[in-house]
C-alpha positions as CSV (number, residue, x, y, z in Angstrom):
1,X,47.2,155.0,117.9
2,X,47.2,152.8,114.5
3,X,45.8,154.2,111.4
4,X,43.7,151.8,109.2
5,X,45.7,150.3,106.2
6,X,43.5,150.6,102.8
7,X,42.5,147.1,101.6
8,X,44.5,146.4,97.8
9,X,43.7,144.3,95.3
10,X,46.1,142.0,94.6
11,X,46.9,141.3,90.7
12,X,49.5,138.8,89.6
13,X,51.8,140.3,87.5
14,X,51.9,139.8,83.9
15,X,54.9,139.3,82.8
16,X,54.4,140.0,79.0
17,X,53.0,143.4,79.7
18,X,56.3,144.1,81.5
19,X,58.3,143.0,78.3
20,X,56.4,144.9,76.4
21,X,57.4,148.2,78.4
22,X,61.1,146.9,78.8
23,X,61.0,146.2,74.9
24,X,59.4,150.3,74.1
25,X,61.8,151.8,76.6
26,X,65.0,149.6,75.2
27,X,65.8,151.9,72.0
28,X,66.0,155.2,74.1
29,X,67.8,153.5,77.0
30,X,69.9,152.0,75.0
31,X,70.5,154.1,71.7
32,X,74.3,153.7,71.4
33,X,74.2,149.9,71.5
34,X,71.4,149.2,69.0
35,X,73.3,151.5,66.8
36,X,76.3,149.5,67.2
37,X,74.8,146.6,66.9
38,X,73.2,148.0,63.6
39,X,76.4,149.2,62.0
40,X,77.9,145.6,62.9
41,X,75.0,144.2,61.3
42,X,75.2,146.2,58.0
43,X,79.4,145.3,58.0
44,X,78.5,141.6,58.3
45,X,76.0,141.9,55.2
46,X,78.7,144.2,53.4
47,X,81.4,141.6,53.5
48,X,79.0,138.1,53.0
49,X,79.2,137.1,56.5
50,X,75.8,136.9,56.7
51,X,75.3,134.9,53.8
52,X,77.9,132.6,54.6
53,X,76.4,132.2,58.0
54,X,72.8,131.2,56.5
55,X,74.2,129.2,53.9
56,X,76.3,127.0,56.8
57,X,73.2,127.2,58.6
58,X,71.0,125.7,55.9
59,X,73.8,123.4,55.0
60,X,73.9,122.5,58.5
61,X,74.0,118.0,58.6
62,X,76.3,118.2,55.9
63,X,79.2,120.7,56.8
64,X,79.3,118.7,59.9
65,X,79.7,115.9,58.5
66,X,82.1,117.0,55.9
67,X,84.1,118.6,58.9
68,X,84.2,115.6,60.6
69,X,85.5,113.7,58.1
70,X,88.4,116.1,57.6
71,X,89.4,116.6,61.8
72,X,88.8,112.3,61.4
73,X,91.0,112.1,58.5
74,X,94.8,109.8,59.4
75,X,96.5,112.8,58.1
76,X,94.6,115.2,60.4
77,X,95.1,112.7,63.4
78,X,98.9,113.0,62.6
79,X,99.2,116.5,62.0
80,X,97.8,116.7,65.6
81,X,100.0,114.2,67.1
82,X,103.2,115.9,65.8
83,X,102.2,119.4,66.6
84,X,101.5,118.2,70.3
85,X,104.8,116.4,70.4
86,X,106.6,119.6,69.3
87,X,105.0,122.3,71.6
88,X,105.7,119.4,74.3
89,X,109.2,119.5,73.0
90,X,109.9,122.9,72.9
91,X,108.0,124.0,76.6
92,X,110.9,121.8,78.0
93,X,113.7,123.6,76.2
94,X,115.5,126.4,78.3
95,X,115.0,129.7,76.9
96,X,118.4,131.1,78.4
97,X,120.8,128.4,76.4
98,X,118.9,128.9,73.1
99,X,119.2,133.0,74.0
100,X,122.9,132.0,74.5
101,X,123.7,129.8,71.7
102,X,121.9,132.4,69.1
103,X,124.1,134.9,70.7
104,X,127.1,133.3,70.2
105,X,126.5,133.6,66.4
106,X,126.8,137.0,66.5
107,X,130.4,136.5,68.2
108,X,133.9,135.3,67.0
109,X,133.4,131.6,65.4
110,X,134.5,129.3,67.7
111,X,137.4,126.9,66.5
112,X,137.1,123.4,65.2
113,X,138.6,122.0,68.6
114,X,135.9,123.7,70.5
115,X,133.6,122.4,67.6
116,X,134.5,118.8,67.8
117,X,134.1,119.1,72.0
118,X,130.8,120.2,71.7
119,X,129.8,117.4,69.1
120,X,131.5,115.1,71.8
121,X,128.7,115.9,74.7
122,X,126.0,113.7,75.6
123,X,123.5,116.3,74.7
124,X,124.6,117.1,71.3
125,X,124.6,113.0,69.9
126,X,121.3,112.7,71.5
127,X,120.5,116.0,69.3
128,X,122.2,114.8,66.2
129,X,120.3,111.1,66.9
130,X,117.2,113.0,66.8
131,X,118.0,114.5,64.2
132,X,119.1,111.3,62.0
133,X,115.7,109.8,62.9
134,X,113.6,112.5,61.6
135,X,115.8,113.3,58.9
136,X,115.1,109.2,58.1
137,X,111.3,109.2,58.6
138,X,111.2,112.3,56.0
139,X,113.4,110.3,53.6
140,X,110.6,107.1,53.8
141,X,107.6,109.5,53.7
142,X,109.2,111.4,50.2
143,X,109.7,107.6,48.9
144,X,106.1,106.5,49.5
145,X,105.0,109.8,47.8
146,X,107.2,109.0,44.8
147,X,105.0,107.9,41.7
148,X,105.6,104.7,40.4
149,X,106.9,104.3,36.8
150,X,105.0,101.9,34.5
151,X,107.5,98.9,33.3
């Protein structure tokens, strides 16, 4: 036969009182990670970290700002430019023909003949024409940074 059930109150939970005991029971459940945490704390005050991070913090607007204006800057824009155009560059060059060419200095020098063949190839004047072009846009940027002499 069925046995009678006992009639329950029900009471919502309250969910503060169960952070409350999650927050007591946290330091002996988890000892070895507050005192990690601890020790990271008392490094970060040791080396300034910490005052660095609430001085940034206060700061706040203006190092913002003042780092947007430097990542904004023309010479930042082309710094970025060019360092994207040479990983571009170099994730197309094989690995095995620069292994082999660096190898090959190592070797017996080859002979001006075999010299003057490999400046011949199609490869190498496009090289060299790179080359030429950069070599040229270095030579313009060291005259604009030349100083003027008053006359």
């Amino acid at each position: 036969m069925a046995t009678a059930v006992d009639f329950r109150n029900f009471t919502p939970v309250d969910a503060r009182v169960d952070l409350i005991k999650k927050l007591e029971g946290a330091p002996a459940e988890h000892a070895e990670a507050v005192l990690a945490a601890y020790e990271l704390l008392r490094q970060l005050h040791e080396k300034g970290i910490l005052e660095l991070l609430t001085g940034l913090l206060t700061a706040g607007e203006a190092v913002v700002n003042h780092a947007v204006g430097i990542i904004s800057s023309p010479q930042a824009v082309t710094a970025t430019r060019l360092g994207l155009m040479m990983v571009n560059m170099l994730g197309s060059i094989d690995a095995d023909k620069i292994s082999t060419a660096l190898a090959a200095g190592s070797k017996e020098p080859p002979s001006l003949l075999s010299m003057g063949k490999q400046v011949t190839s199609k490869e190498a004047r496009s090289a060299m024409a790179v080359g030429l072009g950069l070599l040229t846009a270095f030579g313009e940027a060291l005259e604009k940074s030349k100083p003027r002499k008053l006359e």
